[in-house]
C-alpha positions as CSV (number, residue, x, y, z in Angstrom):
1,X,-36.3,-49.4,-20.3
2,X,-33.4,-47.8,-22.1
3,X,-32.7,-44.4,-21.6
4,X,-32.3,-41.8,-24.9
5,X,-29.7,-39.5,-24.7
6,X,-28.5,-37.0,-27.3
7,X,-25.0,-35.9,-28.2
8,X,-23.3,-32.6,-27.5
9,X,-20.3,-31.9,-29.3
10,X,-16.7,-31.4,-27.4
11,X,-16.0,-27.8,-25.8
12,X,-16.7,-26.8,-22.2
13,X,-20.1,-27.6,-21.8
14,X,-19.1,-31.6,-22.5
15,X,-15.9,-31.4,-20.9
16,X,-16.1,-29.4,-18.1
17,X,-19.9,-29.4,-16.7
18,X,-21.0,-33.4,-17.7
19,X,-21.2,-34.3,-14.2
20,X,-23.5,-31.6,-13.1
21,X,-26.4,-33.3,-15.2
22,X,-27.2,-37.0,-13.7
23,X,-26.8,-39.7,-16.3
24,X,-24.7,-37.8,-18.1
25,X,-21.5,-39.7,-19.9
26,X,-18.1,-38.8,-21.2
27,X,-17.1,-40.5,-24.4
28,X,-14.2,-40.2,-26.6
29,X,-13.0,-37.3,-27.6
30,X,-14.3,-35.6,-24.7
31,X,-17.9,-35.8,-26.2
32,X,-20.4,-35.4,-23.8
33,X,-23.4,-37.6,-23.8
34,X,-26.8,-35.8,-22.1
35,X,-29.8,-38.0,-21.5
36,X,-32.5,-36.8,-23.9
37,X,-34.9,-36.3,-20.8
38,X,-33.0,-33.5,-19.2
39,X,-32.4,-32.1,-22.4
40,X,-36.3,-31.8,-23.4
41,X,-36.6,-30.6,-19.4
42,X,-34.4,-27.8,-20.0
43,X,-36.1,-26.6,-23.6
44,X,-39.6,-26.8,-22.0
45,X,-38.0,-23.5,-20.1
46,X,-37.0,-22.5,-22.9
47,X,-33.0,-23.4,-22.3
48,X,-30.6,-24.7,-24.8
49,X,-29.1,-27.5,-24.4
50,X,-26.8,-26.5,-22.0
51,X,-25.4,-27.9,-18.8
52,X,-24.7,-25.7,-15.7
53,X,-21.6,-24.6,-15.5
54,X,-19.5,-26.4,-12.9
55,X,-16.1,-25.4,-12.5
56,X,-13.3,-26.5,-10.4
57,X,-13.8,-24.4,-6.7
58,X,-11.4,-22.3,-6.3
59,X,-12.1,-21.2,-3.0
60,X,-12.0,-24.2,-0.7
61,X,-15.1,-25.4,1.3
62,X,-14.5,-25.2,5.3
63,X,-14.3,-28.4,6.4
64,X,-16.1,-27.2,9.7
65,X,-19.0,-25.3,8.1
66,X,-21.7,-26.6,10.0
67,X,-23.9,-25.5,6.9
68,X,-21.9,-27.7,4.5
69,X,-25.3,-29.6,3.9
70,X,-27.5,-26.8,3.8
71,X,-24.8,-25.0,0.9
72,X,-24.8,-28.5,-1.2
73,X,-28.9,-28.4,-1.1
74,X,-29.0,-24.7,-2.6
75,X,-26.6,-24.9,-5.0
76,X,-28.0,-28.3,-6.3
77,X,-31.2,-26.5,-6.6
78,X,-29.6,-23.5,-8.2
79,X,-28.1,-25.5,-11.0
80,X,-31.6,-26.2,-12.1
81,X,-31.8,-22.2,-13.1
82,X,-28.8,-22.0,-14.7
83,X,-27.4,-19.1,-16.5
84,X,-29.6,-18.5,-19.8
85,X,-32.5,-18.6,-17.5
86,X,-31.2,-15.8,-15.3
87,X,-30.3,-14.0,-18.7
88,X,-33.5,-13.9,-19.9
89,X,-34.9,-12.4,-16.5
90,X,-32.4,-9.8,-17.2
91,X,-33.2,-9.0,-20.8
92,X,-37.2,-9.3,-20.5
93,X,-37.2,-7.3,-16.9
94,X,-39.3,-10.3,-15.5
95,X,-39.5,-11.8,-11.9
96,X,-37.8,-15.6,-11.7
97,X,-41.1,-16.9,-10.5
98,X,-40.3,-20.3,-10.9
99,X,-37.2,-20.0,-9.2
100,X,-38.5,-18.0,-6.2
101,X,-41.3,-21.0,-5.9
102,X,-38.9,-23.4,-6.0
103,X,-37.1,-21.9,-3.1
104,X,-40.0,-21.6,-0.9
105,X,-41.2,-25.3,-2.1
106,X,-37.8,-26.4,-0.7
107,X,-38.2,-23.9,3.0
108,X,-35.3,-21.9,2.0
109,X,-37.4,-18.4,2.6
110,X,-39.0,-19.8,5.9
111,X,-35.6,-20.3,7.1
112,X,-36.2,-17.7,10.2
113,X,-39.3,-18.7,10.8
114,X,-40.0,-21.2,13.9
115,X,-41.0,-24.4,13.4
116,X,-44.4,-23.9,15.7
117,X,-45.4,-21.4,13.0
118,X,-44.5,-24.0,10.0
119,X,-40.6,-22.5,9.5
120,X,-37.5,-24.5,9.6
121,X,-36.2,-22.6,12.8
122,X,-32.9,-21.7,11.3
123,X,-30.3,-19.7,13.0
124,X,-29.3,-16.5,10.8
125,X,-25.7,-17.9,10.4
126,X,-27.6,-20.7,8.3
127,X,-29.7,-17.9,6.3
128,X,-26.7,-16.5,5.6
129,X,-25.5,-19.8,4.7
130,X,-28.4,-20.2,1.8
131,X,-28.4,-16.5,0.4
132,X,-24.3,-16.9,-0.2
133,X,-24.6,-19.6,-2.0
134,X,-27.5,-18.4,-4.2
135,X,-25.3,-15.5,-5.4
136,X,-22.3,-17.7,-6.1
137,X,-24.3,-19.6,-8.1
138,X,-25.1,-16.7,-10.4
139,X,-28.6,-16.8,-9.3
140,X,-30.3,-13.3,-7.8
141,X,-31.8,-13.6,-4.6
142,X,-32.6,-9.7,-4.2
143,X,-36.1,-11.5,-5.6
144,X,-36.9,-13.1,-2.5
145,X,-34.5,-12.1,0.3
146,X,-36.7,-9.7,2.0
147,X,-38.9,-12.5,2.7
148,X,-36.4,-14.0,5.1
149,X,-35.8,-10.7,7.3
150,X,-39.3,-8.4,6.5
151,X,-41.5,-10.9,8.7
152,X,-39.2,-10.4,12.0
153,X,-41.1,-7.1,12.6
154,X,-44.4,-9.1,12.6
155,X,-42.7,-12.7,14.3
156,X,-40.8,-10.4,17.3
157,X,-43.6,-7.4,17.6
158,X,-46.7,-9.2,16.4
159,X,-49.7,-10.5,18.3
160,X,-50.4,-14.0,18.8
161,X,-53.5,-14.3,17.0
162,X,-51.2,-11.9,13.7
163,X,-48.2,-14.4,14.1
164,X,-50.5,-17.9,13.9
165,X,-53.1,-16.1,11.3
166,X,-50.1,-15.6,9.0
167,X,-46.5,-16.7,9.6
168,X,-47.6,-20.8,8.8
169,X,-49.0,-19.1,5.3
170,X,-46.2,-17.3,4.9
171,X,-43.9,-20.7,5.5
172,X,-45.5,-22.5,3.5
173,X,-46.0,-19.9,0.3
174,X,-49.2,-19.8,0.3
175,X,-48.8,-16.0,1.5
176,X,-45.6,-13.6,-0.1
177,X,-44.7,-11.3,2.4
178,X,-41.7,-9.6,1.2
179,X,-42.9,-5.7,0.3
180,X,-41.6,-3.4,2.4
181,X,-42.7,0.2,2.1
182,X,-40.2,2.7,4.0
183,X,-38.6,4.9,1.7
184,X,-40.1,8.3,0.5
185,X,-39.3,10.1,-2.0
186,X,-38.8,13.6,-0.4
187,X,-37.0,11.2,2.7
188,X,-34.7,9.2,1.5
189,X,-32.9,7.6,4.2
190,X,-34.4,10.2,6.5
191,X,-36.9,7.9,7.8
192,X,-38.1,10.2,10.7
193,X,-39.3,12.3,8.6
194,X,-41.5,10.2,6.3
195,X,-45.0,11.9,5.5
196,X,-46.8,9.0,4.6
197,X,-50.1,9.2,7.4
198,X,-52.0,7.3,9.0
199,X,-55.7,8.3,10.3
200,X,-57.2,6.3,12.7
201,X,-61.1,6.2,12.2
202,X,-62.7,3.6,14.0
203,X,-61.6,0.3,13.3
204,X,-59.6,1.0,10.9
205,X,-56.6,3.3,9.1
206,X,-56.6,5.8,6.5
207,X,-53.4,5.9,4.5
208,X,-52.6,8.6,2.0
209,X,-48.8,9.1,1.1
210,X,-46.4,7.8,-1.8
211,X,-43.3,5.4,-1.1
212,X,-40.6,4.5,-3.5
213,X,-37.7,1.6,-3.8
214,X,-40.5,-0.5,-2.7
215,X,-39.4,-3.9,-4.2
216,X,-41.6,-6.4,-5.1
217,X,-44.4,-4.8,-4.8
218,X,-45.9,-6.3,-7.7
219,X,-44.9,-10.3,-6.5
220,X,-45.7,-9.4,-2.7
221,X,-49.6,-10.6,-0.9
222,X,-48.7,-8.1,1.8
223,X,-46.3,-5.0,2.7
224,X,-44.7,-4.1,5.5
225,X,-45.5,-0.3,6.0
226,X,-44.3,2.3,7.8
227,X,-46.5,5.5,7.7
228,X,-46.6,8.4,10.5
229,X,-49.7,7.8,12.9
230,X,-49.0,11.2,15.1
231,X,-47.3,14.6,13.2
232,X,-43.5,14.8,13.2
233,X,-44.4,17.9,15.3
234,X,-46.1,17.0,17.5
235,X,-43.9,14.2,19.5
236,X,-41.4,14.4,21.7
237,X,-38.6,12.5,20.0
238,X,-38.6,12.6,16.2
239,X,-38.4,8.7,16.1
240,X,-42.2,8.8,17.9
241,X,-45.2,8.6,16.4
242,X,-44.3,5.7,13.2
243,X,-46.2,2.8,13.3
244,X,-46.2,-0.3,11.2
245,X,-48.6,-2.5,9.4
246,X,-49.4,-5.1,7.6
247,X,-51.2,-4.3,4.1
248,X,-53.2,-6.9,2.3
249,X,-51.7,-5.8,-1.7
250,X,-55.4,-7.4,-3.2
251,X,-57.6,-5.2,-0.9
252,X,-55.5,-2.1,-0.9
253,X,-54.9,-2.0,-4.5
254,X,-58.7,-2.5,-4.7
255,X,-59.1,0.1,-2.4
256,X,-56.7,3.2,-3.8
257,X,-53.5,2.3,-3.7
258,X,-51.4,2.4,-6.9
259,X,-48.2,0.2,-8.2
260,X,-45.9,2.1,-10.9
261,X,-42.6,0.0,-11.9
262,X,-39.7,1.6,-11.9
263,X,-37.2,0.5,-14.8
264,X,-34.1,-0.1,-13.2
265,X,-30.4,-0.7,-14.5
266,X,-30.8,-4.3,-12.8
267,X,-33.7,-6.5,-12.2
268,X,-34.8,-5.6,-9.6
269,X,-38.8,-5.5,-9.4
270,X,-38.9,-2.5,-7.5
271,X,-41.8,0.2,-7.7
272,X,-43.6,3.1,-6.5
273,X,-46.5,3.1,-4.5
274,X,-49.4,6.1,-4.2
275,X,-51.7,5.9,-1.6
276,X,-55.1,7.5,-1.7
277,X,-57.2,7.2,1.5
278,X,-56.4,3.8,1.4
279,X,-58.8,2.1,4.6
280,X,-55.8,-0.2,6.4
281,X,-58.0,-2.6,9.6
282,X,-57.1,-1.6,12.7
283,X,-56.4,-5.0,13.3
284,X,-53.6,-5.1,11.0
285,X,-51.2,-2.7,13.4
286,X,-48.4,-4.6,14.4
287,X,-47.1,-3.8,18.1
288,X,-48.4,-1.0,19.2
289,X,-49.2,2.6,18.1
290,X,-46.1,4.9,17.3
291,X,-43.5,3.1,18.1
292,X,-42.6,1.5,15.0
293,X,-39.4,3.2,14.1
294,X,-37.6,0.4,16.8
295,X,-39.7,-2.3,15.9
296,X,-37.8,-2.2,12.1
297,X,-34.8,-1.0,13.5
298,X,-34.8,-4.2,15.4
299,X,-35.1,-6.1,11.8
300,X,-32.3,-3.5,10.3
301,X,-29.9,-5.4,11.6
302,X,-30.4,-8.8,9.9
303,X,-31.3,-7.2,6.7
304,X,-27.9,-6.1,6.7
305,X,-26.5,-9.2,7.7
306,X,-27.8,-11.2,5.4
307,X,-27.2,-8.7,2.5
308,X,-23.6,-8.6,3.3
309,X,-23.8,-12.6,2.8
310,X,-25.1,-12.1,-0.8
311,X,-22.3,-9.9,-1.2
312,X,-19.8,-12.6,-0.3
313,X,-22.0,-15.0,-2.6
314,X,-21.1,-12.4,-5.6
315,X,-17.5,-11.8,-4.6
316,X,-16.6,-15.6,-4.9
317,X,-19.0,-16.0,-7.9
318,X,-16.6,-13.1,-9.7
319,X,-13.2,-14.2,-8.5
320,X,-14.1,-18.3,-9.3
321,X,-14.9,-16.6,-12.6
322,X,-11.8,-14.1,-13.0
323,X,-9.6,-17.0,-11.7
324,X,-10.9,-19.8,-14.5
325,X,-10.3,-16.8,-17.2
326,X,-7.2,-16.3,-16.6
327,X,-5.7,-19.4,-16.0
328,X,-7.6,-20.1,-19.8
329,X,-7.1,-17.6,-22.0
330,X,-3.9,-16.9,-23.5
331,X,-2.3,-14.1,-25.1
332,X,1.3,-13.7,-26.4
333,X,2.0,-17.2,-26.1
334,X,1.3,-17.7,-22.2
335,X,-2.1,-17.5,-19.8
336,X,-3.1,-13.8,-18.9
337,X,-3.4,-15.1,-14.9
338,X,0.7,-15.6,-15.1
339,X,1.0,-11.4,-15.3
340,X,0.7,-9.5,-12.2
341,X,-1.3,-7.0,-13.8
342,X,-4.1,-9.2,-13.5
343,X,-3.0,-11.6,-10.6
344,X,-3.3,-8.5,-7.7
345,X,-6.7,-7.3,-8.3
346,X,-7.9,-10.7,-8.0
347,X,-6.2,-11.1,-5.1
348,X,-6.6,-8.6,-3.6
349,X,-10.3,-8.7,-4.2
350,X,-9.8,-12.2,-2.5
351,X,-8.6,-10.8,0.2
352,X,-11.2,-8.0,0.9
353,X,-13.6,-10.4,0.4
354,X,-12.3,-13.2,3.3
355,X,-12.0,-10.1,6.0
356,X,-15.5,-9.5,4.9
357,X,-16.9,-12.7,5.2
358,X,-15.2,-12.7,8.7
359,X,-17.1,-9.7,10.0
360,X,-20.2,-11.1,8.6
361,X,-19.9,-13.9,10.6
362,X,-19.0,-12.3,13.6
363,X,-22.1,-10.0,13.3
364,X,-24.0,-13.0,12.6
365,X,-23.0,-14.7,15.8
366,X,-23.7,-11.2,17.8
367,X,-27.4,-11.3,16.2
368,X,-28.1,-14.4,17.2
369,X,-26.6,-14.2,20.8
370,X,-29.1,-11.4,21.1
371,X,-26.6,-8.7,21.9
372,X,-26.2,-5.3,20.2
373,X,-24.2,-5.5,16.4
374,X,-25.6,-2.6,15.1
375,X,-21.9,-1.4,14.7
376,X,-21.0,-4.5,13.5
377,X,-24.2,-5.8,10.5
378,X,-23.6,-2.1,9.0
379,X,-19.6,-2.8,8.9
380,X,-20.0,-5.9,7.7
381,X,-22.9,-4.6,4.7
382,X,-20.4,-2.2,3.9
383,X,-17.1,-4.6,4.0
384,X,-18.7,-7.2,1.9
385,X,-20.4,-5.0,-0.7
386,X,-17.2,-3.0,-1.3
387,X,-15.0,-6.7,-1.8
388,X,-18.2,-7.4,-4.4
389,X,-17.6,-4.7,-6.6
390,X,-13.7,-5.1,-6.1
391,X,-14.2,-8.3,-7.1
392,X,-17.0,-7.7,-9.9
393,X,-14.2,-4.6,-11.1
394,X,-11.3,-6.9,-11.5
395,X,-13.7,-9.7,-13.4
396,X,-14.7,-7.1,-16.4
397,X,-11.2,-6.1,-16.8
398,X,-9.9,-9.4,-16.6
399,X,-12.1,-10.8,-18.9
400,X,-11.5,-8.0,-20.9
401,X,-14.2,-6.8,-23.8
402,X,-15.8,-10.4,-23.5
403,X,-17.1,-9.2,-19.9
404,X,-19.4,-7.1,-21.4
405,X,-20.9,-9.9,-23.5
406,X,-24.5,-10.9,-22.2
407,X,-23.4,-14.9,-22.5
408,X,-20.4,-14.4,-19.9
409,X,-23.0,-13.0,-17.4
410,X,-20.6,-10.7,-16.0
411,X,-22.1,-7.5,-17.1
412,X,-25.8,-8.6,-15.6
413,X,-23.7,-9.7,-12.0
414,X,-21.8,-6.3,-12.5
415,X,-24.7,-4.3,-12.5
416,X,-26.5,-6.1,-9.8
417,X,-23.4,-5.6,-7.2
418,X,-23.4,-2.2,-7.6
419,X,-26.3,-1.7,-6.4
420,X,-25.5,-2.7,-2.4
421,X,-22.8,0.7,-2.5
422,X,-26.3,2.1,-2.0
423,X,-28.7,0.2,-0.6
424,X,-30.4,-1.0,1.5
425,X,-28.4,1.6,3.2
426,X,-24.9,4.0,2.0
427,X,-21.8,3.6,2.3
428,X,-21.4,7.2,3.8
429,X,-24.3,6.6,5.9
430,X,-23.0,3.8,7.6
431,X,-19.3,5.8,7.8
432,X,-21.4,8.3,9.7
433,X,-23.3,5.8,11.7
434,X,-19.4,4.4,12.9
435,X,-18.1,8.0,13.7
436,X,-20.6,9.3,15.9
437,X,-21.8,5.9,17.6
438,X,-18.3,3.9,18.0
439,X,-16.1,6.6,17.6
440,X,-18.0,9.3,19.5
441,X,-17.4,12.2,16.8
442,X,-19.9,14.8,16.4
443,X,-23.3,13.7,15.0
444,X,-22.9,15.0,11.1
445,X,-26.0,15.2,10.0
């Protein structure tokens, strides 16, 4: 049967992003010639008719990446989302849904789970692998990452019967587990003192408290939370007497617990959450009483980890953009890219950004050799997310006033790197965490 295709005039999308779309043709002209099926595809999402956008790499692919494959898979299924999907996340404040589900239909987000409990079994160098390449497609994976790294507390600290009751549902996304409910408001990053309690009564937990920054509250089936089971004053050491669970979001929210979105700069689905004497089973503790601070400082590590990846994703997404601008546009006769005014913060950015994605690999390998890189995840968080807004700083002012225009993207990836100067954790916390751990300077706080 003959296939129907519809015709897209010349300009960028025909000349530059044709072979992104399979069946597509180049005519004369440089006309580009769409098959009418992926064209109807992409207007049932309510796209135009638009290819991805495909440009030439300008940061070569390591020809000894032993996640080549595993990079080629994600950003094939990121050029199904491509950019006026992501915009109108942005603009309407709404979780990619479809785009999160299309990730878990593909294993991505049961990447660190084994495959006895459904998982693929990955290492986290390879989780790494598929976050990167998310952000350098221009997609957002702050809406699903947490999934990756929140169910190590529950996978390394978990009982049997908790670990085969919900890590296969949580493989196979049947189950969203990627709440996590830490922060306080009068706490911050002061997570010893938390105030959130737990009152054991039977078989069962009584929660009353208030977290905020909890992200995806909203999307999640569970939370991860960390509430106080024994008084800050009455243990020994003030890391003593947390404990964690694992909070079914129907029952509890059923039961007194309360979600309030917080509006952000970004998309980022994040939320308070009120507790009132919210009844938690006892059989939902993970590990054992009081001694949860460890059991997430244990999953601290890769959250940073694979954070820092995201940032690399964002700092090659800027700089492929920065470089293509200025090699493009033309003022006074010649290309921008051919003054050094714009050539060194590119790359330099470049350059911040490949020392980062070094340490992030060395952390990586540390993790998964199961020796200590606390040092080294919150060196490489902090490395990579400063290279992400270099980079993301040199792409606005390359690009000028059009990098505030919603169509280039580059405000909505602006906004979204800044955020990692802050969280999950700060820059000057981390700086602290070096001096007095590595470099044996008085604790400052």
């Amino acid at each position: 049967m003959a296939m129907a295709y519809l015709f897209i005039a010349p300009g960028p999308v025909g000349r530059n992003n044709a072979q992104a779309v399979k069946g597509a043709q180049i005519c004369q002209r440089g006309i580009a010639v769409f098959p009418l099926s992926w064209v109807l595809s992409q207007a049932a999402r309510g796209f135009t008719a638009q290819a991805p956008v495909k440009a030439t790499p300008m940061i070569k692919a390591d020809p000894d990446d032993p996640f080549a494959e595993i990079r080629d898979a994600v950003a094939r299924l990121c050029a199904q989302f491509p950019a006026p999907y992501w915009r109108q996340m942005d603009r309407e404040q709404a979780y990619p849904t479809a785009f999160v589900q299309a990730l878990t239909q593909a294993g991505y987000l049961a990447a660190l789970i084994p495959e006895a409990y459904g998982g693929a079994g990955l290492s986290l160098s390879a989780a790494a692998a598929i976050l990167e390449e998310i952000q350098r497609a221009g997609a957002n994976g702050a809406a699903c990452h947490a999934q990756m790294y929140i169910m190590g507390s529950l996978l390394r600290h978990g009982s049997e019967a908790q670990k085969a009751q919900y890590l296969p549902q949580i493989a196979s996304g049947a189950l969203r587990l990627q709440a996590f409910g830490v922060t306080e408001p009068g706490s911050g990053t002061d997570t010893t003192s938390i105030t959130t309690f737990a009152e054991k009564r039977g078989d069962h937990y009584v929660v009353n408290g208030q977290k905020v920054w909890t992200s995806r509250a909203e999307h999640s089936d569970l939370m991860l939370l960390l509430a106080r089971t024994t008084p800050k004053d009455k243990v020994v050491k003030r890391t003593d007497g947390l404990s964690v669970f694992l909070v079914d979001m129907k029952q509890a929210l059923a039961g007194g617990m309360t979600i309030r979105p917080i509006r952000t700069m970004m998309n980022h689905s994040t939320t308070e959450i009120f507790f009132d004497n919210v009844r938690v089973p006892a059989e939902n503790l993970i590990g054992e009483e009081g001694k949860g601070f460890r059991y997430i400082l244990s999953g601290m590590n890769a959250e940073r980890i694979l954070i820092a990846a995201e940032c690399i994703g964002d700092a090659k997404w800027f700089t492929q953009k920065s470089t293509d601008y200025a090699n493009e546009r033309r003022v006074f006769g010649r290309p921008i890219g051919q003054n050094q005014g714009i050539q060194f913060p590119i790359a330099r950015a470049y350059a911040q950004m490949r020392a980062a994605e070094l340490m992030v690999k060395h952390a990586a390998s540390l993790f998964e050799a199961g020796r200590d890189c606390g040092a080294e995840a919150n060196m490489a968080k902090m490395l990579a997310a400063e290279a992400s807004w270099a980079a993301a700083e040199a792409c606005v002012q390359t690009h000028g006033g059009f990098g505030f225009a919603e169509e280039y993207d580059i405000e909505r990836k602006f906004r979204e790197a800044r955020l990692y100067q802050v969280a999950p954790i700060s820059t000057n916390l981390i700086l602290s965490h070096l001096a007095e751990h590595v470099l044996g300077l008085p604790r400052s706080y």
